[in-house]
mmCIF file of the N, C-alpha and C atoms, coordinates in Angstrom:
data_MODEL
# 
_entry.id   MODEL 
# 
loop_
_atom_site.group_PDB 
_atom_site.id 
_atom_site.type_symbol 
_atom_site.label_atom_id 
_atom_site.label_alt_id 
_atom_site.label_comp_id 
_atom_site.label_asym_id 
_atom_site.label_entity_id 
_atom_site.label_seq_id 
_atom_site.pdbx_PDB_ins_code 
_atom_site.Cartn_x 
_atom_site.Cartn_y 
_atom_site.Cartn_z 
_atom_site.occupancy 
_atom_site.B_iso_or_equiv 
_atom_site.pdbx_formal_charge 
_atom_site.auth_seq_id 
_atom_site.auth_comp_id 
_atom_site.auth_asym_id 
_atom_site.auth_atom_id 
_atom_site.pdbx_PDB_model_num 
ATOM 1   N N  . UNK A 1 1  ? -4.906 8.626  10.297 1.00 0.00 ? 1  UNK A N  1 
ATOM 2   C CA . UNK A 1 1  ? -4.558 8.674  8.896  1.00 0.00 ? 1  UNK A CA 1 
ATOM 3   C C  . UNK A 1 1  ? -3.574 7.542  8.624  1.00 0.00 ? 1  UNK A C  1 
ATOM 4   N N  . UNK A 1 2  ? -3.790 6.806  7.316  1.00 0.00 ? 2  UNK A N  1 
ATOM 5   C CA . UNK A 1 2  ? -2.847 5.665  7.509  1.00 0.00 ? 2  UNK A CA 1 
ATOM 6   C C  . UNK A 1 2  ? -1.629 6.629  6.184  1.00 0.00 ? 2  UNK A C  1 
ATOM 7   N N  . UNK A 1 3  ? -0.329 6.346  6.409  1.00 0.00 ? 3  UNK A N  1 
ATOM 8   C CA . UNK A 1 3  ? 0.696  7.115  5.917  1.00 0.00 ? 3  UNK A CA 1 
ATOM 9   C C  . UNK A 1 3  ? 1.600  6.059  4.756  1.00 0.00 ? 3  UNK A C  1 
ATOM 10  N N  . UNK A 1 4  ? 1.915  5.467  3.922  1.00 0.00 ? 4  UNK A N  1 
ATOM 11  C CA . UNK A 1 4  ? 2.780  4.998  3.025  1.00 0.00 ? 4  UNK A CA 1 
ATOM 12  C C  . UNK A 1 4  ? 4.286  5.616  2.961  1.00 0.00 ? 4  UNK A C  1 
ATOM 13  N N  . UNK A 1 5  ? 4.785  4.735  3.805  1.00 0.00 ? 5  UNK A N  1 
ATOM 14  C CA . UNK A 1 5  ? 6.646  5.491  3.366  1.00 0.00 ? 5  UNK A CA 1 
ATOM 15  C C  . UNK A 1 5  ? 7.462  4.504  2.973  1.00 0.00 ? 5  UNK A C  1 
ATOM 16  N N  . UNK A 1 6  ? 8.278  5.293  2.393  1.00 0.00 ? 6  UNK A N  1 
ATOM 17  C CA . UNK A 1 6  ? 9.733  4.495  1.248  1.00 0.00 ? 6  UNK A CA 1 
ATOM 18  C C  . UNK A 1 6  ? 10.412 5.431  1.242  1.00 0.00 ? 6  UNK A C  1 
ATOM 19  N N  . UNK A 1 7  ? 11.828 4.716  1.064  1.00 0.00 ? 7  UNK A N  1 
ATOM 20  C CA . UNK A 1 7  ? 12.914 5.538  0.750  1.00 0.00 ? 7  UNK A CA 1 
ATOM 21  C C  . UNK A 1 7  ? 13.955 4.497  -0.566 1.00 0.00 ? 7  UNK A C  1 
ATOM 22  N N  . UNK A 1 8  ? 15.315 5.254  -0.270 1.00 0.00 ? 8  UNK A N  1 
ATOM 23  C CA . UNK A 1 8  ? 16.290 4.475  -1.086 1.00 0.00 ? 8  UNK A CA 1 
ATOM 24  C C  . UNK A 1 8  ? 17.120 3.851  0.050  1.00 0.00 ? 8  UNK A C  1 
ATOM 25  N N  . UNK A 1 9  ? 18.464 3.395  -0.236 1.00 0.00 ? 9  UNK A N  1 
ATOM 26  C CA . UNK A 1 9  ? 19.394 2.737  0.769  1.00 0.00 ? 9  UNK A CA 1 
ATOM 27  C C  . UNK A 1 9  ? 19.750 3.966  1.673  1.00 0.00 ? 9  UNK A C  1 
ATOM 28  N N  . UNK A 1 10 ? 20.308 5.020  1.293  1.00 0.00 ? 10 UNK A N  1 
ATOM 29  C CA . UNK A 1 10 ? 20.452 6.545  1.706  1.00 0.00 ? 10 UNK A CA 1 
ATOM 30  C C  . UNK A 1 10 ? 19.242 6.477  3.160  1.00 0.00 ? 10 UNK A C  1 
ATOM 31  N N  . UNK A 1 11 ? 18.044 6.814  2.643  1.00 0.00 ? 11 UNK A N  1 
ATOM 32  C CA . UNK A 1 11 ? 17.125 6.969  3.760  1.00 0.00 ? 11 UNK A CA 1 
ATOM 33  C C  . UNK A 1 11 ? 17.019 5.898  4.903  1.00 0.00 ? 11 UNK A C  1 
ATOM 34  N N  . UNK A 1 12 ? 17.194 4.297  4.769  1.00 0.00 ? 12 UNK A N  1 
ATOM 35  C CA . UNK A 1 12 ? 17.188 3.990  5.673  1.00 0.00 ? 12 UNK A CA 1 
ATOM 36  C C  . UNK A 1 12 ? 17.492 3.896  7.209  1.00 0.00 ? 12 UNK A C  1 
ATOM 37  N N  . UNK A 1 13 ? 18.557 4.670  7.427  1.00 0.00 ? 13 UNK A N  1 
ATOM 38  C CA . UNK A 1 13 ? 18.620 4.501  8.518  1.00 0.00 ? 13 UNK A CA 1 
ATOM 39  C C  . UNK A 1 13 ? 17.786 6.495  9.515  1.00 0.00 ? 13 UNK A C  1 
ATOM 40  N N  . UNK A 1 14 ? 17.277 7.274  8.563  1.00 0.00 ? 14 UNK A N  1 
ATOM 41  C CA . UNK A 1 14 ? 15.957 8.063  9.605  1.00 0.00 ? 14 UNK A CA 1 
ATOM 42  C C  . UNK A 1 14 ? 15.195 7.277  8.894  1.00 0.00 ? 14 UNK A C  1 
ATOM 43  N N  . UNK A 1 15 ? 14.730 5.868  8.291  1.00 0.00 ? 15 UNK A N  1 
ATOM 44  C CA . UNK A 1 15 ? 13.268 6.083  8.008  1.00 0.00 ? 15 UNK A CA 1 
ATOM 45  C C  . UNK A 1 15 ? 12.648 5.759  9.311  1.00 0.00 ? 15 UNK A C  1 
ATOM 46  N N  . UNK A 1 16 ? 13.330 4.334  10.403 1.00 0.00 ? 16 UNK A N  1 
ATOM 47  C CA . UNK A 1 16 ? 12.648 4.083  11.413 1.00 0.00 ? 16 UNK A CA 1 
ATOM 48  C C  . UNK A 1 16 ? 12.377 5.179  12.594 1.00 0.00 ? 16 UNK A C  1 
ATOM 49  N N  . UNK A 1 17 ? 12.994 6.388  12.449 1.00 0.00 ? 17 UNK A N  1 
ATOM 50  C CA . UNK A 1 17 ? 12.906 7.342  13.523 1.00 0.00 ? 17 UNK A CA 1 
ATOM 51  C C  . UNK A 1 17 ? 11.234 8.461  12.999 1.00 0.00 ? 17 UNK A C  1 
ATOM 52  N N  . UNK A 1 18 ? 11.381 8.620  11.379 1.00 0.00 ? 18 UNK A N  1 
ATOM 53  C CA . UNK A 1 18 ? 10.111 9.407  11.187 1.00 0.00 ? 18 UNK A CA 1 
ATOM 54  C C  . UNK A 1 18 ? 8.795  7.920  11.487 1.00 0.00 ? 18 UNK A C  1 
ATOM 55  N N  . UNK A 1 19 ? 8.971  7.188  10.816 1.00 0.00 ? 19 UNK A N  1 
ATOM 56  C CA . UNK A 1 19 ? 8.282  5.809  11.355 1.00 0.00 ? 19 UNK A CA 1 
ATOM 57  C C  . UNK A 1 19 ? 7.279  6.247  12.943 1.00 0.00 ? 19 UNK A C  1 
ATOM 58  N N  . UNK A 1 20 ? 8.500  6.061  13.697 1.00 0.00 ? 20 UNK A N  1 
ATOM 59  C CA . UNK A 1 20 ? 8.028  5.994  15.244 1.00 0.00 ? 20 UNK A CA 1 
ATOM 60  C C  . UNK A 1 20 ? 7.300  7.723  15.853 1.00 0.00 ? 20 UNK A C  1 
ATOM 61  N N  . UNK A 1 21 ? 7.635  8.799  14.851 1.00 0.00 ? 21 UNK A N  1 
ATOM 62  C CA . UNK A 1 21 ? 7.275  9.757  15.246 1.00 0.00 ? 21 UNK A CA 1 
ATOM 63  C C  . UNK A 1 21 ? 5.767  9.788  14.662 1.00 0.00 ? 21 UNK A C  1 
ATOM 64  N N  . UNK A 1 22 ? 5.618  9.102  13.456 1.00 0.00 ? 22 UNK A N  1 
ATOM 65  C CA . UNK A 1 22 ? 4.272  9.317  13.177 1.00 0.00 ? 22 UNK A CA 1 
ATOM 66  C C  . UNK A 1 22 ? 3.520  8.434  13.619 1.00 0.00 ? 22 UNK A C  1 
ATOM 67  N N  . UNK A 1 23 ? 3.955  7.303  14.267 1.00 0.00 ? 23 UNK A N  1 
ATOM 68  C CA . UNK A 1 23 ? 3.465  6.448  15.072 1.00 0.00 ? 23 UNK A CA 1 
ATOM 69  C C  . UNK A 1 23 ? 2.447  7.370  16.386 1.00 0.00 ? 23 UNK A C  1 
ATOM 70  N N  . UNK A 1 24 ? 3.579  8.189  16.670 1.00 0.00 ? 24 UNK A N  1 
ATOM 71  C CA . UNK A 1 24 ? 3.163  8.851  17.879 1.00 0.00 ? 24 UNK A CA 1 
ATOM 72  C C  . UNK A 1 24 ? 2.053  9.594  17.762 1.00 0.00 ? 24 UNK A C  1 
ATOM 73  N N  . UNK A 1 25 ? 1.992  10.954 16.607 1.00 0.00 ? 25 UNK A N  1 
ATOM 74  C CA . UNK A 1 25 ? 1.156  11.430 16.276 1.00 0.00 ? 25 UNK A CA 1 
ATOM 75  C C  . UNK A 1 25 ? -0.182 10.281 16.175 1.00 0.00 ? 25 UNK A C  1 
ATOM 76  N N  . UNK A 1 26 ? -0.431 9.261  16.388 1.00 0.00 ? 26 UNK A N  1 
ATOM 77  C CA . UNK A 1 26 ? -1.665 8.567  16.113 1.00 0.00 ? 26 UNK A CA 1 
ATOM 78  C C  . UNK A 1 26 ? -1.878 8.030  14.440 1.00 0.00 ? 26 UNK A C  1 
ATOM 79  N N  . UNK A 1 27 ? -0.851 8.058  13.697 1.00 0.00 ? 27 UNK A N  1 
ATOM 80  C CA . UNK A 1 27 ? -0.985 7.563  12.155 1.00 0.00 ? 27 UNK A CA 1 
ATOM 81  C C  . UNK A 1 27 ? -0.686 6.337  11.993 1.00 0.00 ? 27 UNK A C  1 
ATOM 82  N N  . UNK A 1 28 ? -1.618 5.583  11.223 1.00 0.00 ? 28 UNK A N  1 
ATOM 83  C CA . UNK A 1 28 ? -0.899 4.184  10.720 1.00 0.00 ? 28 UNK A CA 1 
ATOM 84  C C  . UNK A 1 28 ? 0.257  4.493  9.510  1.00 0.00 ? 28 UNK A C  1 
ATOM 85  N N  . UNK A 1 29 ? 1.088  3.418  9.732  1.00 0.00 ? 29 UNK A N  1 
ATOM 86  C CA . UNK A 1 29 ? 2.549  3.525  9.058  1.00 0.00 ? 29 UNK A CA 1 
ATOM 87  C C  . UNK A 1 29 ? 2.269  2.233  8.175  1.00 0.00 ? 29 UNK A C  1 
ATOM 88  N N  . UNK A 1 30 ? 2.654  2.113  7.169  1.00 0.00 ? 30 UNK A N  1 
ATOM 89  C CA . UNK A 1 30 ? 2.640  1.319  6.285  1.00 0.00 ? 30 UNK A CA 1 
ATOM 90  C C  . UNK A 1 30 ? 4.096  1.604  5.527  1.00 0.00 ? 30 UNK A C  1 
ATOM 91  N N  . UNK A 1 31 ? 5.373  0.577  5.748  1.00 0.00 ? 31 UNK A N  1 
ATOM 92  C CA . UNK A 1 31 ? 6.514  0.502  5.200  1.00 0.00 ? 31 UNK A CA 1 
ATOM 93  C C  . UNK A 1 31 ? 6.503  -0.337 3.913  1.00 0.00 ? 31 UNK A C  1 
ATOM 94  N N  . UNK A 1 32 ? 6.876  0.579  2.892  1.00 0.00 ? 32 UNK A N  1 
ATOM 95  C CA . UNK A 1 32 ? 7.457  -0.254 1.718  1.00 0.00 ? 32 UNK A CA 1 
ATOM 96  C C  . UNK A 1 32 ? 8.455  -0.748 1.645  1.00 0.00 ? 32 UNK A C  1 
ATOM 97  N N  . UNK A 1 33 ? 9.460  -0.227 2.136  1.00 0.00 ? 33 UNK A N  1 
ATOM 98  C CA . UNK A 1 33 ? 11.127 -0.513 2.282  1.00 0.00 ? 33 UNK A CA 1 
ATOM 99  C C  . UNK A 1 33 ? 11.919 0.492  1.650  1.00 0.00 ? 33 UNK A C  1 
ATOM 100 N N  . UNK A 1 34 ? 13.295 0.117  1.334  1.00 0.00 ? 34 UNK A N  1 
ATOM 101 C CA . UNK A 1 34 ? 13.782 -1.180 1.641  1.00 0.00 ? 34 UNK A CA 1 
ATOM 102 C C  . UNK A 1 34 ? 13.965 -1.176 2.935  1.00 0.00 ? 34 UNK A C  1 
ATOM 103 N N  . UNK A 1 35 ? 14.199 -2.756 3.117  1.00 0.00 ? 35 UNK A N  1 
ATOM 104 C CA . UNK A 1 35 ? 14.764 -3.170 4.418  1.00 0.00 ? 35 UNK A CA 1 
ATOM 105 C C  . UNK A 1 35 ? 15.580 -3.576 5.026  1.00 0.00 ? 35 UNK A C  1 
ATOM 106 N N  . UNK A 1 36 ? 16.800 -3.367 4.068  1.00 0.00 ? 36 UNK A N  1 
ATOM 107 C CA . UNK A 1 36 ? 18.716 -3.485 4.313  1.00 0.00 ? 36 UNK A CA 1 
ATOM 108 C C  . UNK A 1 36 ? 18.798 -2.108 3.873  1.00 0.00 ? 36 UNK A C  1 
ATOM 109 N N  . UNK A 1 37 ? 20.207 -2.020 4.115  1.00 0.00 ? 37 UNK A N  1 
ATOM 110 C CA . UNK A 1 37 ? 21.466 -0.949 3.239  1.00 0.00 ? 37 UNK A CA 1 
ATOM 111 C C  . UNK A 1 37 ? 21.897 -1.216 1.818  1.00 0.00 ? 37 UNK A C  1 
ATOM 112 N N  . UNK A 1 38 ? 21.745 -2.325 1.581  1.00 0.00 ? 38 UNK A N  1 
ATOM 113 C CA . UNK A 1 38 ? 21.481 -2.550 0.485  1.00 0.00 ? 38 UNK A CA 1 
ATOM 114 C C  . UNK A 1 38 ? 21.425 -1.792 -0.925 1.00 0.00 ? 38 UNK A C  1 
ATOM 115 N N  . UNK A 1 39 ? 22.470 -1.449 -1.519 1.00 0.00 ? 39 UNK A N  1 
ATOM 116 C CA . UNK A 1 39 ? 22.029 -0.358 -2.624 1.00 0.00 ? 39 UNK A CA 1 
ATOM 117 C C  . UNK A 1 39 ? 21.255 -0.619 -3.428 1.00 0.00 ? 39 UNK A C  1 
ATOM 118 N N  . UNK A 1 40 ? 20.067 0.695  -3.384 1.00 0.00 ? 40 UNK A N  1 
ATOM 119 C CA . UNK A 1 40 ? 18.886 0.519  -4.107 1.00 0.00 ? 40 UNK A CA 1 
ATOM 120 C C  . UNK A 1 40 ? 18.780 2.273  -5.139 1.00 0.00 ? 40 UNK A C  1 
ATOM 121 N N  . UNK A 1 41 ? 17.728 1.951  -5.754 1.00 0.00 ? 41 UNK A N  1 
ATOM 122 C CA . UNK A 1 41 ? 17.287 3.137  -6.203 1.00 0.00 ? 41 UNK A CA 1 
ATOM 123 C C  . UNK A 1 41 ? 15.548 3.696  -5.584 1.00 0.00 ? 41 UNK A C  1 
ATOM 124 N N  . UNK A 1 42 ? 15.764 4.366  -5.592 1.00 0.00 ? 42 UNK A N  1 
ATOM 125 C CA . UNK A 1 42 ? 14.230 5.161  -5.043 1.00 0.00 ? 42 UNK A CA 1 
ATOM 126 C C  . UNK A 1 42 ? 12.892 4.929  -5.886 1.00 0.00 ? 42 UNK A C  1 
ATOM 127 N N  . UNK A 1 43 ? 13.643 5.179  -7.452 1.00 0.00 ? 43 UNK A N  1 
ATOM 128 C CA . UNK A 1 43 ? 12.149 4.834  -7.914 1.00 0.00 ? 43 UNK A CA 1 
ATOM 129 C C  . UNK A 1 43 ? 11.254 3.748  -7.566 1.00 0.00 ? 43 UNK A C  1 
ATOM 130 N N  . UNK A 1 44 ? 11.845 2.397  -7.339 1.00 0.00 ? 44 UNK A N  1 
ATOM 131 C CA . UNK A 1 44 ? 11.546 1.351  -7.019 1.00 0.00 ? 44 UNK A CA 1 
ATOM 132 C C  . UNK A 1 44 ? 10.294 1.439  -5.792 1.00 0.00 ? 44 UNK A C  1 
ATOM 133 N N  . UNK A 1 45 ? 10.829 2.122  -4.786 1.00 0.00 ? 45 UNK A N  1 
ATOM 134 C CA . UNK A 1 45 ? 9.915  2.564  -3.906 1.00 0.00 ? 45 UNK A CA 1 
ATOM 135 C C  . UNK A 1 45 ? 8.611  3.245  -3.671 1.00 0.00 ? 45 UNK A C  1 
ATOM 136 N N  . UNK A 1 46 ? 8.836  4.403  -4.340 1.00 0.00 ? 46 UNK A N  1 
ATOM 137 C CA . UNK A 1 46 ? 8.325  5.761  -4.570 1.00 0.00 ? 46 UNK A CA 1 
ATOM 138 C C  . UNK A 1 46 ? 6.554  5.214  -5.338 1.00 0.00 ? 46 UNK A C  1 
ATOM 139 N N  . UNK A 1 47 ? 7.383  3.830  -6.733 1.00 0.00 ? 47 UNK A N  1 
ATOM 140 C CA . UNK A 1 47 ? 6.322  3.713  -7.243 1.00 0.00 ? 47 UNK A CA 1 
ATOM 141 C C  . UNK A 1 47 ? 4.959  2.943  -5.833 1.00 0.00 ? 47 UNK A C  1 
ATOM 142 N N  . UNK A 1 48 ? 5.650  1.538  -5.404 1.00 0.00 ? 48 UNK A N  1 
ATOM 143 C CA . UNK A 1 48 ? 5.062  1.167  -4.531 1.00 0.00 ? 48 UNK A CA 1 
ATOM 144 C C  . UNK A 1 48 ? 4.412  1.653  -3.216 1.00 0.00 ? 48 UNK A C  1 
ATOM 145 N N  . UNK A 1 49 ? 4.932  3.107  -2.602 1.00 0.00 ? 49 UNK A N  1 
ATOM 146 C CA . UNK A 1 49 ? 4.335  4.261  -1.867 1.00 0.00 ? 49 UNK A CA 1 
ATOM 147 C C  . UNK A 1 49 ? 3.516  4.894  -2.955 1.00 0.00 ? 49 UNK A C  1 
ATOM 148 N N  . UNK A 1 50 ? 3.688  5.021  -3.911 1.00 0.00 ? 50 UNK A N  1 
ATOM 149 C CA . UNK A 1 50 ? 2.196  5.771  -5.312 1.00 0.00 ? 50 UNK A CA 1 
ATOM 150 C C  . UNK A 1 50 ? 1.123  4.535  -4.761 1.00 0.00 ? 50 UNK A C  1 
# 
């Protein structure tokens, strides 16, 4: 199953840990970001994971 994830600045640092777990399960991962700490807002994301 290929999977679409995003978060906000908040989520970044579990996104790479659910990342590697669904890696495991056998899923393709497809990251939107972000990709700093960077303060962000979620919608930004959320739309691009839609």
């Amino acid at each position: 199953m290929k999977i679409a994830i995003g978060s906000d600045h908040v989520g970044i640092e579990l996104k790479p840990t659910i990342i590697d777990y669904l890696k495991e399960l056998g899923h393709e991962v497809e990251d939107f970001g972000p990709y700093s700490s960077e303060r962000t807002d979620y919608p930004i994301y959320g739309k691009k994971v839609a």
